[in-house]
Residue, then its C-alpha position, 0 to 999 in steps of 0.5 A: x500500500x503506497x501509504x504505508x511506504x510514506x513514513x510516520x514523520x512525513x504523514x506528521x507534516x502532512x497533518x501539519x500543513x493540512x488547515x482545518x477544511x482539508x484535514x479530515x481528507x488526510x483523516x481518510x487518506x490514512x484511516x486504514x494505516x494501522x500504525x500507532x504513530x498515525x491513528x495518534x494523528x488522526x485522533x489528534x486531528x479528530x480533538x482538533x475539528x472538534x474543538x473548531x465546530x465547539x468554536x463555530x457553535x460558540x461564535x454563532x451564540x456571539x452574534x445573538x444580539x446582533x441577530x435580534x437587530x437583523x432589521x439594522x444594516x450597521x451595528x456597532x460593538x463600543x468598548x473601553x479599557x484602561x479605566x483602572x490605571x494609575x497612569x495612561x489614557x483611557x481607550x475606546x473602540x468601535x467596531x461595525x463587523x461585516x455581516x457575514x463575520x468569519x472571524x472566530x475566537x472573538x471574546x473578552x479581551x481579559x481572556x485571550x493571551x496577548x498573542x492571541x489579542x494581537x493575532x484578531x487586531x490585525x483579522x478585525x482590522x483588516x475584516x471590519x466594514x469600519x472601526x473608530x478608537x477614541x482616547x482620553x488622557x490623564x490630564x481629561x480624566x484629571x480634569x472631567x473624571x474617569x467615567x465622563x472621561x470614558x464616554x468622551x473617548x467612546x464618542x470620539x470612536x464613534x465619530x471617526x467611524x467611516x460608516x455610520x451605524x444604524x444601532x450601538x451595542x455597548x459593554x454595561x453602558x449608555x453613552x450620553x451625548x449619542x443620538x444613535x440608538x444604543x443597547x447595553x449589555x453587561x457583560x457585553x465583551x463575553x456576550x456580542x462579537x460586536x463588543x468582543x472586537x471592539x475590546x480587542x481593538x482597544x485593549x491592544x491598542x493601550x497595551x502598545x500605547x503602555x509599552x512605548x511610553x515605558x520607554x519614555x518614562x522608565x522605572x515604573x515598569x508601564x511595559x509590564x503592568x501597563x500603568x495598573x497599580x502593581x506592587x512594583x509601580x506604586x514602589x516606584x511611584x513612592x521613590x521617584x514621583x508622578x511622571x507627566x502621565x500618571x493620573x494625579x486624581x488616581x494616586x493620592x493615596x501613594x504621592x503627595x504633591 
């Protein structure tokens, strides 16, 4: 049998090379060859299209809320991150998905690896119908507070959408200030694929944000801890003071101007 003449380590990189629609073909080209080495890779693979269609299932539950409004061309997922810091902006995102989505693995930004955060920015970036990012810095948060700070950095990332949305599915918040129609859904980033990406978007977006100011303002450690309150950044905030981004409303129990 011509198969069988193929060794173990080359029918490995066959399985290797095989995406996730035509390894079930590599399934059955060797279903018959009885070598323990091979049905391990079949009964790897068969773990694999397994967890993808749990995946699939999971995705088409994300896209419930945006189903419920089918009657609406645009609808916009809005996120934020970076309300807790002790230093750095607060970001948002707004995210209008197409409508025939494909993208998968879209959650929480809080649950995904920071690989995997940085693998779906560049899919939604490259797949969403429009996406908007909005900021507010230390200075406005000083100045307005953190919570009227968030709604101005979601406003901004709305209005530079390049697409307007017919609806807003927003994480647990109404925007004031929006004349658009908007939902609000605790939960929301684990719940609305909208949501979900708009997460993603805005959370890497800081991240990097963090980890270029850490070299602008070294000692704080903001490429780690991305400006939260770690045992180690307030330390350093003790020894060597705010820097010019640190939220001075924020860290009154650590500095004393």
């Amino acid at each position: 049998m011509e198969n069988k003449r193929k060794s173990i380590t080359e029918i490995k990189s066959e399985f290797a090379n095989a995406d996730i629609h035509s390894v079930r073909h590599v399934m059955e080209r060797y279903a018959e060859d009885d070598r323990e080495g091979v049905k391990k890779l079949i009964l790897s693979a068969e773990k694999k299209l397994t967890a993808h269609q749990k995946e699939l299932d999971r995705m088409e539950h994300m896209f419930e809320y945006e189903r419920q409004h089918a009657d609406c061309q645009y609808i916009c997922g809005i996120d934020e991150v970076g309300r807790g810091p002790l230093a750095g902006p607060v970001v948002a995102a707004a995210v209008i998905l197409p409508e025939n989505c494909d993208i998968l693995y879209l959650n929480d930004s809080k649950q995904l690896s920071e690989k995997k955060r940085e693998e779906l920015y560049d899919e939604i970036i490259e797949k969403a119908v429009a996406y908007g990012i909005g900021m507010a810095d230390e200075k406005l948060i000083d100045q307005i507070n953190i919570l009227n700070a968030d709604y101005e950095a979601m406003r901004i990332a709305i209005r530079k959408l390049t697409v307007q949305p017919d609806l807003l599915l927003n994480d647990a918040v109404k925007i004031p200030e929006v004349e658009i129609p908007q939902v609000s859904i605790i939960k929301g980033d684990a719940k609305s694929a909208s949501i979900a990406a708009a997460s993603i978007i805005a959370k890497v977006t800081r991240d990097r944000l963090m980890v270029s100011y850490d070299e602008i303002y070294p000692g704080y450690g903001f490429a780690k801890n991305k400006g939260y309150g770690s045992k180690e950044h307030i330390e350093a905030l003790k020894l060597l003071g705010p820097c010019e981004i640190h939220r001075r409303s924020f860290i009154t129990h650590f500095w004393k101007e």
